[in-house]
C-alpha positions as CSV (number, residue, x, y, z in Angstrom):
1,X,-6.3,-36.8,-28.0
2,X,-4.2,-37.1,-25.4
3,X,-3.5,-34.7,-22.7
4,X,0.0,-33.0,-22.5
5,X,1.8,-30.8,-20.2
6,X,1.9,-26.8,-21.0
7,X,3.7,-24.4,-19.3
8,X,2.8,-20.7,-19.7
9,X,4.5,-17.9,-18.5
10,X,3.3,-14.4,-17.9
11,X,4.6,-11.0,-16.4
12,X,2.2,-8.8,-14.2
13,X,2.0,-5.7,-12.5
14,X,1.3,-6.0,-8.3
15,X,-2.3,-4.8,-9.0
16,X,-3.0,-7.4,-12.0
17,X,-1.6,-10.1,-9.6
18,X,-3.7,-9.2,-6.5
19,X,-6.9,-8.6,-8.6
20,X,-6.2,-12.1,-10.7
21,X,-6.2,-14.0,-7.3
22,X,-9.0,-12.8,-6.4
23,X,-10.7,-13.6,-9.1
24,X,-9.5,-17.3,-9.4
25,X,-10.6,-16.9,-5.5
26,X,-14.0,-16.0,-6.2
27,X,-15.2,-17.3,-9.8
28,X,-17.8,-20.6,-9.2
29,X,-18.7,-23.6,-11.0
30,X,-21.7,-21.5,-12.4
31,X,-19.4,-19.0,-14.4
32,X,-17.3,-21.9,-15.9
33,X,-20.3,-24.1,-16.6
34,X,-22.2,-21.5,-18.6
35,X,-18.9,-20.3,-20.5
36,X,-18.3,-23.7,-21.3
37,X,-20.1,-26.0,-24.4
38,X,-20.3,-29.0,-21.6
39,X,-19.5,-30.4,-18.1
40,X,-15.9,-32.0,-19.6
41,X,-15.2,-28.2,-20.7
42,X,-16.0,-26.8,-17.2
43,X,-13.9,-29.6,-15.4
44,X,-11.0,-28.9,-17.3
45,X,-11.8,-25.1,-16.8
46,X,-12.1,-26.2,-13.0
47,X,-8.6,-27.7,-13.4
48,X,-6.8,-25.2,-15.1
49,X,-8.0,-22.5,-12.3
50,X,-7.2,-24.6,-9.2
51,X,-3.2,-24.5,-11.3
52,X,-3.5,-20.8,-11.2
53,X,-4.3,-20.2,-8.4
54,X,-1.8,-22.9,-6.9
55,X,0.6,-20.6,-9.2
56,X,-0.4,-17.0,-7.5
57,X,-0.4,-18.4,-4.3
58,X,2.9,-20.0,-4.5
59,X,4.5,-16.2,-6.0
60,X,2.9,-14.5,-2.5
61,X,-0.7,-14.1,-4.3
62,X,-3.2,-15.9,-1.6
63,X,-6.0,-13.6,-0.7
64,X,-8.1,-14.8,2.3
């Protein structure tokens, strides 16, 4: 299977933004590890996170 580019857009309120970032901010490599079935799953979790939050911060959503 080969990889392809998705793009997904989504509408939040101020508060969903701000909270979401600092999720993506704070969730570790435990969280993703154990909600994954292996390491592969987790790195692409890892991946997909570091886009979102490359995302938020680029709309003014960078919390310290």
């Amino acid at each position: 299977m080969t990889d392809q580019m998705v793009s997904v857009s989504v509408v939040l309120v101020h508060t969903e933004a701000v909270a979401l970032a600092q999720f993506v901010k704070r969730v570790g490599w435990s969280e993703m590890r154990v909600n994954a079935i292996d390491d592969q799953e987790a790195c692409d979790i890892r991946a997909a996170i570091q886009s979102l939050r490359t995302a938020l911060s680029e709309a003014g959503f960078a919390p310290r």
